[in-house]
Structure formats: structure tokens, C-alpha cells
N, C-alpha and C positions, 0 to 999 in steps of 0.2 A: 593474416587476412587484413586486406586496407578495407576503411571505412569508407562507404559511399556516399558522396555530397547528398545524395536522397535520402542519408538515413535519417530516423527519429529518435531521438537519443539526446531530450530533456535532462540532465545529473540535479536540477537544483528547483526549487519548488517554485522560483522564479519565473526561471528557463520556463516548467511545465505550466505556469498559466500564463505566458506571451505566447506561448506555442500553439495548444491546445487546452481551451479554456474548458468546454464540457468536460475533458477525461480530469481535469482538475479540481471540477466542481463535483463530480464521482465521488474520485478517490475523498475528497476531504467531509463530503455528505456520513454522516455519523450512523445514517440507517443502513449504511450497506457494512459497516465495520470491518473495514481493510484495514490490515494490522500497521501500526506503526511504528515499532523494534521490531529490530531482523531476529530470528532465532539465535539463540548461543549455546544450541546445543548440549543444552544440558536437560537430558529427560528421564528426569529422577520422578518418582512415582509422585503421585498428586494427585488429591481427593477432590473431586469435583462436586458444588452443593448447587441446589437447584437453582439459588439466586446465580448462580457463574453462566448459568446457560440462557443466551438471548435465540430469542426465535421467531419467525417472522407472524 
């Protein structure tokens, strides 16, 4: 599949605020908590305490 000159496809945190400044200002806005390490796949059991849980 070739990439289309139209597409959007920011890789670096740079790239993503000369690009698009609002989905920037989103992503790095703390109240919305979009994760910042990818998963590694490792889902070994894990006790959740009520301080782990944020809520709107």
C-alpha cells in the first residue's frame, strides 16, 4: 500500500505540534490521560486500590 501525499502521519512530537497544534494540546492536556507507554504485554494480575482509579 503507497502512502498518499494527503496523508497525516505526525511520528514525532515535533512533527505533531507544526502540524496540528489542537490534537497536540489534547493529547498532552493531563485531564484527558492518554497513555504514554505502549503496552508490553504483560497482563499478570494486578490489584487495583482506589487511589489508582481517576474519574471524571
Amino acid at each position: 500500500m503507497q502512502k498518499r501525499k494527503t496523508e497525516w502521519c505526525p511520528n514525532t512530537k515535533e512533527i505533531l505540534k507544526a502540524q496540528d497544534l489542537a490534537v497536540y494540546n489534547l493529547i498532552k492536556d493531563p485531564k484527558y490521560a492518554f497513555p504514554s507507554v505502549l503496552p508490553n504485554e504483560d497482563y499478570t494480575y494486578y490489584t487495583f486500590k482506589t487511589s489508582n482509579i481517576k474519574s471524571f
